[in-house]
ZAMARGU-4260 file (C-alpha; in steps of 0.2 Angstrom, whole numbers, plus 5000, padded with zeros to 4 digits):
<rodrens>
0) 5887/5572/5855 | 5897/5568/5840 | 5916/5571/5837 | 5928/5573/5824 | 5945/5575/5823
5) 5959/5571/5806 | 5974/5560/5811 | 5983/5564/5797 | 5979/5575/5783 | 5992/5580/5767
10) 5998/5573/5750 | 6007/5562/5760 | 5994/5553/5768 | 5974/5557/5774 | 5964/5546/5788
15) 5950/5555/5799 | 5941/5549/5812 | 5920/5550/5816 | 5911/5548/5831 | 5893/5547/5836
20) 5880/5536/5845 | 5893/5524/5851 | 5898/5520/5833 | 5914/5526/5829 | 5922/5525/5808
25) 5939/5530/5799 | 5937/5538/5783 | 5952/5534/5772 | 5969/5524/5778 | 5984/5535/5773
30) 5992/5529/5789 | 5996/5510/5796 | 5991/5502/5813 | 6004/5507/5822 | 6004/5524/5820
35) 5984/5523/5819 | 5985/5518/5836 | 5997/5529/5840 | 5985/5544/5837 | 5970/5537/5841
40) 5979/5532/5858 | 5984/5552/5860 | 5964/5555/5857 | 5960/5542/5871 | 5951/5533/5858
45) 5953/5513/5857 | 5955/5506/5841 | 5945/5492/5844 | 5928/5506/5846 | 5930/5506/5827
50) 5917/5499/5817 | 5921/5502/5799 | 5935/5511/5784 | 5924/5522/5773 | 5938/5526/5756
55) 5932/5542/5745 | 5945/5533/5731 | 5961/5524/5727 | 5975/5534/5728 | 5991/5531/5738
60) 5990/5545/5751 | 5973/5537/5753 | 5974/5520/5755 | 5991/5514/5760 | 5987/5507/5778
65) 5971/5500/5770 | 5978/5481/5766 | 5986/5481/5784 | 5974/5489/5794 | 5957/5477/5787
70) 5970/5462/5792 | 5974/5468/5809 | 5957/5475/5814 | 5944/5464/5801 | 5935/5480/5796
75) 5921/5481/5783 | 5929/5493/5767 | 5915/5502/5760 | 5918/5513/5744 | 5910/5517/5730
80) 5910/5503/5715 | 5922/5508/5705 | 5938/5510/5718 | 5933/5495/5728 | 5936/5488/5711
85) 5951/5497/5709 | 5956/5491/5724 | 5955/5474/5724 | 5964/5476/5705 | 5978/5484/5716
90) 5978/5471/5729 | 5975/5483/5742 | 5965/5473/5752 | 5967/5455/5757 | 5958/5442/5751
95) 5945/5439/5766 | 5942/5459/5766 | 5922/5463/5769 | 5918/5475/5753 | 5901/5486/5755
100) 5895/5497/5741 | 5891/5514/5744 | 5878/5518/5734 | 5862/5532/5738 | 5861/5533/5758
105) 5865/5522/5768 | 5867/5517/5789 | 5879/5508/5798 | 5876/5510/5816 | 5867/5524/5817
110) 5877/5535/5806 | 5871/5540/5788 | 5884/5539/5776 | 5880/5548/5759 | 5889/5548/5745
115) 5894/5561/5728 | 5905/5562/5715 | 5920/5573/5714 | 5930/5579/5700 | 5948/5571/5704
120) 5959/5559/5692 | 5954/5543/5700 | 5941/5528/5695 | 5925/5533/5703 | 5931/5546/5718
125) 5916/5551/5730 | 5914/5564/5743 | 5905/5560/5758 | 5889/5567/5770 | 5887/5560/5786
130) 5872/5562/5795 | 5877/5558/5815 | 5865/5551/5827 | 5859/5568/5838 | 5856/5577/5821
135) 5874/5583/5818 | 5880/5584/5800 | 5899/5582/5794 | 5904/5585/5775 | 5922/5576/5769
140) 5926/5586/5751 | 5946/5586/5747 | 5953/5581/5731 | 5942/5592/5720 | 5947/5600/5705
145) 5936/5611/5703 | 5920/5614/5714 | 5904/5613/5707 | 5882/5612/5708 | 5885/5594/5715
150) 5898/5597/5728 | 5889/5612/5734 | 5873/5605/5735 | 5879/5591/5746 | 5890/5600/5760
155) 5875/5614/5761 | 5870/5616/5779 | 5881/5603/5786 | 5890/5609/5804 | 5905/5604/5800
160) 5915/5603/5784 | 5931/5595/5781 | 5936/5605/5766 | 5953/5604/5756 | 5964/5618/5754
165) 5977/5611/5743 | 5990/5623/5736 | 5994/5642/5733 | 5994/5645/5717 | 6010/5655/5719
170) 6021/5642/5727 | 6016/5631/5714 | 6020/5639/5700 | 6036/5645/5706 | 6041/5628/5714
175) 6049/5613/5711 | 6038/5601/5701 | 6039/5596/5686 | 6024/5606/5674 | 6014/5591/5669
180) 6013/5589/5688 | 6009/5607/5689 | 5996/5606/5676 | 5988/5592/5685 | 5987/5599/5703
185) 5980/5615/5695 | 5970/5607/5681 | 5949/5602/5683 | 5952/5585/5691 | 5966/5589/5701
190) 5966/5599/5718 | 5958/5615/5727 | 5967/5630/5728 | 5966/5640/5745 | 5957/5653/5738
195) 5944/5641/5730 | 5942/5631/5746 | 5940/5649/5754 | 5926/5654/5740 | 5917/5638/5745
200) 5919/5642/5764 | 5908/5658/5762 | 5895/5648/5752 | 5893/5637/5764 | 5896/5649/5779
205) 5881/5658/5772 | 5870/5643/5773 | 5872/5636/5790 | 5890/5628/5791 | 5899/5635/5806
210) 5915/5622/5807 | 5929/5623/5795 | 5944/5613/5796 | 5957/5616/5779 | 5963/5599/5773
215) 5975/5590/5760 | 5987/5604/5764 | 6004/5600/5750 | 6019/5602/5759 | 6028/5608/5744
220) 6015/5620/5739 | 6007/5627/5753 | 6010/5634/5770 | 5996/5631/5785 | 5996/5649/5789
225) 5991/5654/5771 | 5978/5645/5769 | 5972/5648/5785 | 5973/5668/5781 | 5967/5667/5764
230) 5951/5657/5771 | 5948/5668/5786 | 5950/5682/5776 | 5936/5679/5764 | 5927/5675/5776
235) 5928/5688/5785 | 5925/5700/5768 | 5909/5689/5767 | 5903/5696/5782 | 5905/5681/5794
240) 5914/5684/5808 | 5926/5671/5819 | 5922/5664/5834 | 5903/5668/5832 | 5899/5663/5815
245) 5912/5649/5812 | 5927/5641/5819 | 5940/5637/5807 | 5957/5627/5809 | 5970/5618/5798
250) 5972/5601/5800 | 5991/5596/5804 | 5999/5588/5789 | 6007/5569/5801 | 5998/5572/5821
255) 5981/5571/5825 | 5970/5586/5826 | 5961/5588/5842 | 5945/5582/5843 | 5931/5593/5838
260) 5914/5590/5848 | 5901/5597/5842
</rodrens>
């Protein structure tokens, strides 16, 4: 049995929680301990069942509980070369922090952890496969801008898929930011639109994935209900159907998502 569930999940901050064969992982720390425990405590999850931080790269929203939470709990970091470098330039992490590389496949109790590049403006950014103990598969893919053979390849036929759903492009054009802020959000290593988040949803719906849950949501940018709508409905035009062909949810933008077992 394995389980998933995002504890926060926005431009504001992003940490998600794994579960499977007694090993449990955090992948990102956009949040700090107390309000880590906090949601894990509203998940009946103990903190100390955690066995490891897996960091897809170095931005704020992604790491800013890291340096505080590796103190508290003494969890291995692992992340791909270049952003643990990145980090320990930044002096995210302490000085006594455990760094692991990933790099090909790799295990940590029971649970494969398989990393790719993603297009994003940061060092070396990664997505991530996991491959769970009873043969469940769990794809992590947000901060994309723009989706391509690599990314695709890598989340085919996993169960569940963590995919971001960024901004309407809409709302961003017509809202608030500045335009070289706009141009990045929209540009090939910025984010994913909902309807390009949605586009991928079908490929992979059509190739075995049945779980969806829309992350990364901007809350200047974006509404939950539209993205949800404009994944659900290409979905649904693809010839998938909800309920019997795929479940699909937004993650919330500060709480915990409920636990998906699956």
């Amino acid at each position: 049995m394995s389980r998933f569930c995002t504890l926060c999940s926005s431009s504001k901050g992003n940490c998600y929680y794994i579960s499977g064969g007694g090993t449990s992982l955090l992948v990102d720390a956009g949040i700090g301990p107390r309000n880590l425990k906090n949601a894990l405590d509203s998940l009946d999850v103990r903190l100390e069942e955690l066995r490891g931080i897996v960091i897809t790269h170095e931005h704020t929203d992604h790491i800013k509980g890291l340096c505080s939470l590796t103190r508290k709990l003494k969890l291995p970091v692992y992340a791909s070369a270049g952003t643990l470098s990145a980090l320990e330039a930044m002096g995210a992490v302490p000085p006594e922090a455990v760094f692991i590389e990933l790099a090909g496949e790799q295990e940590l109790g029971g649970i494969g952890i398989r990393s790719f590049p993603t297009p994003h403006d940061a060092v070396d950014p990664v997505g991530l496969r996991f491959s769970m103990p009873d043969g469940r598969t769990v794809g992590i893919a947000t901060d994309l801008g723009h989706v391509n053979d690599v990314i695709r390849t890598a989340l085919t036929g996993c169960d569940l898929v963590l995919l971001e759903s960024n901004y309407d492009p809409a709302m961003l054009r017509a809202g608030s930011y500045p335009w070289p802020l706009k141009r990045r959000v929209e540009g090939e290593k910025g984010h994913l639109s909902n309807e390009a988040g949605a586009l991928l949803a079908t490929y992979l719906v059509q190739r075995g994935t049945t779980r969806f849950v829309l992350g990364h949501l901007s809350q200047n940018n974006n509404l939950p209900d539209l993205a949800y709508l404009t994944a659900k409905e290409a979905l649904e035009e693809s010839g998938a159907r909800e309920g019997i062909d795929f479940l699909l949810s937004v993650a919330p933008a500060q709480t915990a998502h409920p636990i998906i077992v699956f």
